[in-house]
C-alpha positions in Angstrom: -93.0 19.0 14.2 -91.0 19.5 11.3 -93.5 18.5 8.9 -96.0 20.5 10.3 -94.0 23.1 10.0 -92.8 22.5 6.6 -96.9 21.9 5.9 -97.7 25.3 7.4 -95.0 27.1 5.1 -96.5 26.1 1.8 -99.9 26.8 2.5 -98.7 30.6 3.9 -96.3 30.2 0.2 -98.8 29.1 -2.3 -102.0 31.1 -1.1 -99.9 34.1 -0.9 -98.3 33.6 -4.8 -101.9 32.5 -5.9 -103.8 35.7 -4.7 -102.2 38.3 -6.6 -103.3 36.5 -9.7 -106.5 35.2 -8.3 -107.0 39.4 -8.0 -106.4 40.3 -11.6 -108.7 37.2 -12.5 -111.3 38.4 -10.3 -111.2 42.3 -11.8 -111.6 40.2 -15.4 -114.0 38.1 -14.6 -116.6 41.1 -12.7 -116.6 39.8 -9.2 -116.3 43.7 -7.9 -119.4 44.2 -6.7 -119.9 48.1 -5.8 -119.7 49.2 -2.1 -123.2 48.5 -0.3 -124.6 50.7 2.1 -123.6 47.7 5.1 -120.0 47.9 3.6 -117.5 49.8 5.8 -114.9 50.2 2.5 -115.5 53.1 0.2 -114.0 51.5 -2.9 -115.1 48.6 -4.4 -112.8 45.4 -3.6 -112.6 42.5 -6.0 -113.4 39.2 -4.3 -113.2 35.7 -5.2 -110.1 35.4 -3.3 -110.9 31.6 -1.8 -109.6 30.6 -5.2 -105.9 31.4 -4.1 -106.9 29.9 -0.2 -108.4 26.9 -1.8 -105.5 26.3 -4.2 -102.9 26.9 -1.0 -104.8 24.2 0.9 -104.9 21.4 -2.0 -101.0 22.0 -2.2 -100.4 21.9 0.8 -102.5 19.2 1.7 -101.2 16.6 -1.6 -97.4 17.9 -0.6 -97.7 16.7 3.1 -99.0 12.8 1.6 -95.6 13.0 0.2 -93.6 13.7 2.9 -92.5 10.4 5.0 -93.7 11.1 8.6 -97.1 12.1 7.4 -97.7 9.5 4.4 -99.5 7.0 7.4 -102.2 9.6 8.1 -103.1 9.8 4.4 -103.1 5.6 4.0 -106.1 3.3 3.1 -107.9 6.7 4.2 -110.8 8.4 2.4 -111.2 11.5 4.4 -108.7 13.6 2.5 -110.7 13.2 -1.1 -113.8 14.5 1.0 -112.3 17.5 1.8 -111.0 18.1 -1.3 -113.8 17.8 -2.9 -116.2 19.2 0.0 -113.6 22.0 -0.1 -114.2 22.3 -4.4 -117.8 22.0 -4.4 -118.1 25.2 -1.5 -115.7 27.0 -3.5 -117.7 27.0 -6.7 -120.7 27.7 -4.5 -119.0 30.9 -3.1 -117.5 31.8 -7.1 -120.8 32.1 -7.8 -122.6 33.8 -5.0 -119.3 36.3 -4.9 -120.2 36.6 -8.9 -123.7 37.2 -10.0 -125.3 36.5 -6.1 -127.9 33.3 -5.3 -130.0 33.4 -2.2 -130.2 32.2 1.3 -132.3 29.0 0.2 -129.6 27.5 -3.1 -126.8 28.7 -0.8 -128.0 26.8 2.2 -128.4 23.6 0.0 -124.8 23.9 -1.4 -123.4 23.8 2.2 -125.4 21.1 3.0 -124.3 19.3 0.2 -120.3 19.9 1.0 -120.9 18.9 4.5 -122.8 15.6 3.0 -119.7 14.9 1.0 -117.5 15.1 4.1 -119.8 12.8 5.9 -120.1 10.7 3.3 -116.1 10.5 3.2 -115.7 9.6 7.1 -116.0 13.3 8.2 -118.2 12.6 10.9 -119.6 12.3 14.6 -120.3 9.1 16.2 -119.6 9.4 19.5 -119.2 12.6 21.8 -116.9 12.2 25.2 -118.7 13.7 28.0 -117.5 13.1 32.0 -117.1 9.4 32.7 -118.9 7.9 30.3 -119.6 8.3 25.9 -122.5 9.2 24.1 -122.8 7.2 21.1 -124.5 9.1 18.5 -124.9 6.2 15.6 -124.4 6.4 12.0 -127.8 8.6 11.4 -127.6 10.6 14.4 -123.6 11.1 13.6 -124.6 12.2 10.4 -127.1 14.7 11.0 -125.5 16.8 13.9 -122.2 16.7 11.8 -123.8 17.8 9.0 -125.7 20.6 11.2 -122.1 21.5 12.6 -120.6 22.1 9.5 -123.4 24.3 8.3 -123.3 26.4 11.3 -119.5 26.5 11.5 -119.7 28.1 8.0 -122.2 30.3 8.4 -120.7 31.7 11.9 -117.7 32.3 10.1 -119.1 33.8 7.4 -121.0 36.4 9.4 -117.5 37.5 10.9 -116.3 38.7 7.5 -117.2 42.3 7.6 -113.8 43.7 7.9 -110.4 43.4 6.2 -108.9 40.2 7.9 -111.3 39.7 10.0 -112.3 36.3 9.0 -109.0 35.1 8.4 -107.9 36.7 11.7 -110.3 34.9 13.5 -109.8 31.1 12.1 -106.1 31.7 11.9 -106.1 31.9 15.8 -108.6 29.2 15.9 -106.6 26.8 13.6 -103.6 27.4 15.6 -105.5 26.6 19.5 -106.6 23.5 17.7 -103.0 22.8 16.6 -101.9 23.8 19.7 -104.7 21.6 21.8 -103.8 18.5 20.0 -100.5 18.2 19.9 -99.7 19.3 23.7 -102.1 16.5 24.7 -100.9 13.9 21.9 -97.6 14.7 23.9 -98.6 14.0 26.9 -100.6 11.1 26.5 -98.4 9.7 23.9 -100.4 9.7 21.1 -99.3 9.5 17.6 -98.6 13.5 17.0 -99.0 12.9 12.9 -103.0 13.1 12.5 -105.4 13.9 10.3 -106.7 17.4 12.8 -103.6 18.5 13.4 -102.2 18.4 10.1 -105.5 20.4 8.8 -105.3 22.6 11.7 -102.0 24.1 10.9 -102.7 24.0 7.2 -105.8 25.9 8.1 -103.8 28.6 9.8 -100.8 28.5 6.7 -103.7 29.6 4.1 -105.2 32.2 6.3 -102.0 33.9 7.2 -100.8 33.8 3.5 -103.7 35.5 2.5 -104.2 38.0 5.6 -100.8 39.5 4.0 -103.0 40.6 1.5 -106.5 41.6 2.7 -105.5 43.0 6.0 -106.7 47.3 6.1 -106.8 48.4 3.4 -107.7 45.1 1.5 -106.4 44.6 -1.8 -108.9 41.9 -2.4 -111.9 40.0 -0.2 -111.9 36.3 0.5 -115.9 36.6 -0.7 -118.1 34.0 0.3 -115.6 31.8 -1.6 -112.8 32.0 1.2 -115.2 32.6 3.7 -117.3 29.1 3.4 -114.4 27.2 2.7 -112.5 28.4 5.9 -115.4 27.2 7.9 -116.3 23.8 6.1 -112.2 23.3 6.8 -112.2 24.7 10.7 -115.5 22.1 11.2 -113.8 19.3 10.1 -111.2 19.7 12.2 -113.6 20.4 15.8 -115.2 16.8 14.5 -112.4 14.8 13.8 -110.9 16.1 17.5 -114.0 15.6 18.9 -113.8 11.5 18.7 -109.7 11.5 18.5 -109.0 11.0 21.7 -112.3 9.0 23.1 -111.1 6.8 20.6 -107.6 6.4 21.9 -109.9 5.9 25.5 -108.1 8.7 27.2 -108.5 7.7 31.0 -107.8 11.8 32.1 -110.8 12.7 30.6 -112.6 10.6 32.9 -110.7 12.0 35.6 -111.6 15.6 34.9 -114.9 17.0 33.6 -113.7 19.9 32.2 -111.1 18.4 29.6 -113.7 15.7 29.0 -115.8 18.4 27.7 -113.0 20.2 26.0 -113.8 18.8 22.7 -117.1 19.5 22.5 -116.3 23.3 24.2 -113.3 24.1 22.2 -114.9 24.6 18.8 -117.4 26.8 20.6 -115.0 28.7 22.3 -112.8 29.2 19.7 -115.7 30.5 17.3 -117.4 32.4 20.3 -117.3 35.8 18.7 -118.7 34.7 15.6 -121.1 32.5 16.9 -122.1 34.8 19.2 -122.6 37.5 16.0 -124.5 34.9 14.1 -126.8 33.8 17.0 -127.3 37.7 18.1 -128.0 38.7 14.3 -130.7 36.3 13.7 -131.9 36.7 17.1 -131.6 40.8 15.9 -133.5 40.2 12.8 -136.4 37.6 13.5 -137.4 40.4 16.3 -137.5 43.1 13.7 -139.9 40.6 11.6 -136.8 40.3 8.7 -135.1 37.3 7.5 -132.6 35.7 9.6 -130.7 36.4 6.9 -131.2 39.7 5.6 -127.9 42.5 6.0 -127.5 44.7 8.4 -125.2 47.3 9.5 -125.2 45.8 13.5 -122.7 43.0 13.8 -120.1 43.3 16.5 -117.4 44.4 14.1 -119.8 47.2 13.4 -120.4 48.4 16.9 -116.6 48.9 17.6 -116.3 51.3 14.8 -119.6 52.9 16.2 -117.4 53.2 19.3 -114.5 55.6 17.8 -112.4 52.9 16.6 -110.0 52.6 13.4 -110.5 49.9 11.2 -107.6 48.3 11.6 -107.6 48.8 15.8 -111.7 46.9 15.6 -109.9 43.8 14.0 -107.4 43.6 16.5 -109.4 44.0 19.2 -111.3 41.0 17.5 -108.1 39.3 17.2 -107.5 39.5 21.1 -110.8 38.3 22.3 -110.5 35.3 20.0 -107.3 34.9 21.5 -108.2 34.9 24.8 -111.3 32.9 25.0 -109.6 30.4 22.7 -106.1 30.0 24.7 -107.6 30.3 27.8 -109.7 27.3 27.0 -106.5 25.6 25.1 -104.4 26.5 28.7 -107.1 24.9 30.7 -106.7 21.8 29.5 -102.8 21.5 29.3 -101.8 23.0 32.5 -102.6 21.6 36.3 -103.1 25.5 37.8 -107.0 26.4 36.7 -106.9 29.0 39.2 -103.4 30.9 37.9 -104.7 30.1 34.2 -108.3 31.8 35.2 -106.4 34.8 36.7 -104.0 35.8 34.2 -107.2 35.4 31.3 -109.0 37.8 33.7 -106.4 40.1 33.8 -106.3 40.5 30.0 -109.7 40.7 29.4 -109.8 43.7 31.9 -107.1 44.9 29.8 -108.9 44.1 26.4 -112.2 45.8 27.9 -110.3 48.9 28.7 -108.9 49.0 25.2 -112.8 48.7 23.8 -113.4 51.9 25.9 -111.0 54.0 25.4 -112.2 55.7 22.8 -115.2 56.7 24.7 -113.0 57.8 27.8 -111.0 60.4 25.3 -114.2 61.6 23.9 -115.5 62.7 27.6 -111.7 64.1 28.4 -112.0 66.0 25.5 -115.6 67.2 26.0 -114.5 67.9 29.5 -111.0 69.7 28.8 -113.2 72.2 25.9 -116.0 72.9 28.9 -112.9 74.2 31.0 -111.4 76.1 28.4 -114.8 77.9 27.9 -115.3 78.2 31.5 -112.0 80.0 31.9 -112.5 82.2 29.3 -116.2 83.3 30.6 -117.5 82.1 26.7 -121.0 80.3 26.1 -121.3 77.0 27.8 -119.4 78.7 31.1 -119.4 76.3 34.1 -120.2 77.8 36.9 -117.0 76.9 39.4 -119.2 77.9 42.7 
């Protein structure tokens, strides 16, 4: 754990150092694209800040090969070039759509291309664990839903950056269920608790808190498409490489149990529910209209809790929570033998969490209600009659 740990402070270290300077390059270079009429900022915000995330990752990720409990994950291994150069090839890709702009068709081949890399380098499916039995996928099979995973995962995450922090909210909570996931189980079934998803997990969660310090309201600079693609080419190789972890260690409890059979294949779904559920209701949204699937609009979810009375900064916490609790809830189901106290207390909160997304609604109707008094004592226009 202390290597994780160590892991996790440089990439929080290095991507925070970086992104000051990353900013100042940005402003030099002309990514500051004026505010767009979908945009919720009224000053225009530099971007290109995946440069300082990308650099905090590769530092963090060629430090930990040094360090002596973690070397063995990194040996006779090719994985760890793929994402670097998976993660440098989506990063160019994003420098130049945060830049001058390219369209939905380049951009979409770019991903594709990164996800082929990872592939290519071992990054991929072959087999999925489902209740007492495995679903082998094959080599070309493997390849294509991984590389379809990858694309999605990006694109879901990039939909959720429409508010400072947001986006690297969102994974950072992710990264750490995953973290969390794995290593509570490695624990208990006394796996090896150095591995490839872990380490990327909390890696994932140091570079997204390092640069949160920075672009939570009000945002000193945007992640861009830059950050924003890279964060989800990173969170998808993680969700496949924990996908056929522990079927390949031939975990007998998943047999025993449907649900954490399936947790593998759920948990990158629940973890990314709010975005995916944004990207699925936003093309769903958009085809209807007869647009693009990937033409801007002012209607994500993010968008509908400002339309609702909230603050900025109060619409990405709320975020925060439900990614919280769908995520944990899911994480605590599979650790802990009480489902029905896990189910309860997750209930509970969301209750709670609902009541918070209402409440500026409920003081908008006490206050509407509390003026109609005040007129009706006074006898003024809009009198209620009290009979």
């Amino acid at each position: 754990m202390r290597e994780y740990a160590l892991t996790f402070v440089i990439a929080v270290a290095v991507t925070y150092l970086l992104t000051p300077f990353v900013r100042r390059a940005a402003i030099a270079f002309g990514a500051v694209p004026p505010v767009r009429d979908r945009d919720v900022h009224t000053e225009p915000i530099p971007r290109l800040g995946g440069i300082a995330m990308y650099g905090g990752f590769a530092a963090a990720l060629l430090i930990s090969a040094q360090l002596p409990h973690l070397q063995e994950i990194f040996f006779d291994q090719t994985w760890w070039r793929g994402l670097l150069l998976a993660g440098g090839m989506i990063t160019l890709l994003g420098i130049v759509d945060d830049r001058w702009g390219i369209s939905a068709v380049p951009k979409l081949a770019g991903q594709v291309a990164a996800a082929g890399i990872l592939v290519w380098q071992g990054v991929q499916l072959l087999w999925l664990p489902l209740p007492g039995t495995t679903l082998v996928l094959g080599p070309e099979l493997g390849s294509v839903m991984s590389v379809l995973l990858i694309v999605v995962t990006i694109n879901a995450v990039n939909f959720a950056d429409g508010l400072d922090g947001l986006a690297a909210g969102i994974v950072a909570i992710s990264a750490f269920a995953f973290f969390a996931y794995y290593y509570v189980v490695a624990v208990d079934q006394g796996f090896d608790r150095q591995s490839y998803p872990a380490m990327i997990a909390i890696i994932l969660a140091g570079v997204c808190i390092g640069f949160l310090i920075h672009n939570f309201n009000p945002a000193q600079v945007f992640m861009g498409d830059t950050g924003s693609m890279l964060i989800g080419l990173l969170l998808a190789s993680i969700t496949i490489t924990v996908t056929g972890e522990f079927q390949a260690n031939s975990v007998t409890r998943f047999d025993a149990s449907g649900l954490v059979a399936m947790l593998p294949i759920m948990l990158p779904l629940l973890v990314l529910a709010l975005p995916l559920a944004d990207l699925v209701l936003a093309v769903v949204r958009r085809t209807l209209a007869g647009k693009s699937p990937f033409a801007p609009d002012k209607k994500h979810l993010h968008h509908r809790l400002l339309e609702l009375g909230h603050s900025h900064a109060r619409a990405v916490l709320l975020m925060y929570l439900w990614a919280a609790i769908i995520s944990f809830a899911a994480v605590s189901l599979s650790i802990f033998d009480a489902p029905l106290m896990v189910l309860t207390v997750t209930t509970l909160v969301a209750i709670c969490a609902l009541g918070l997304i209402t409440l500026p609604r409920l003081r908008r109707r006490r206050a509407v209600l509390r003026a109609r008094q005040a007129r009706a004592r006074k006898g003024g226009p809009g009198a209620v009659d009290q009979r």
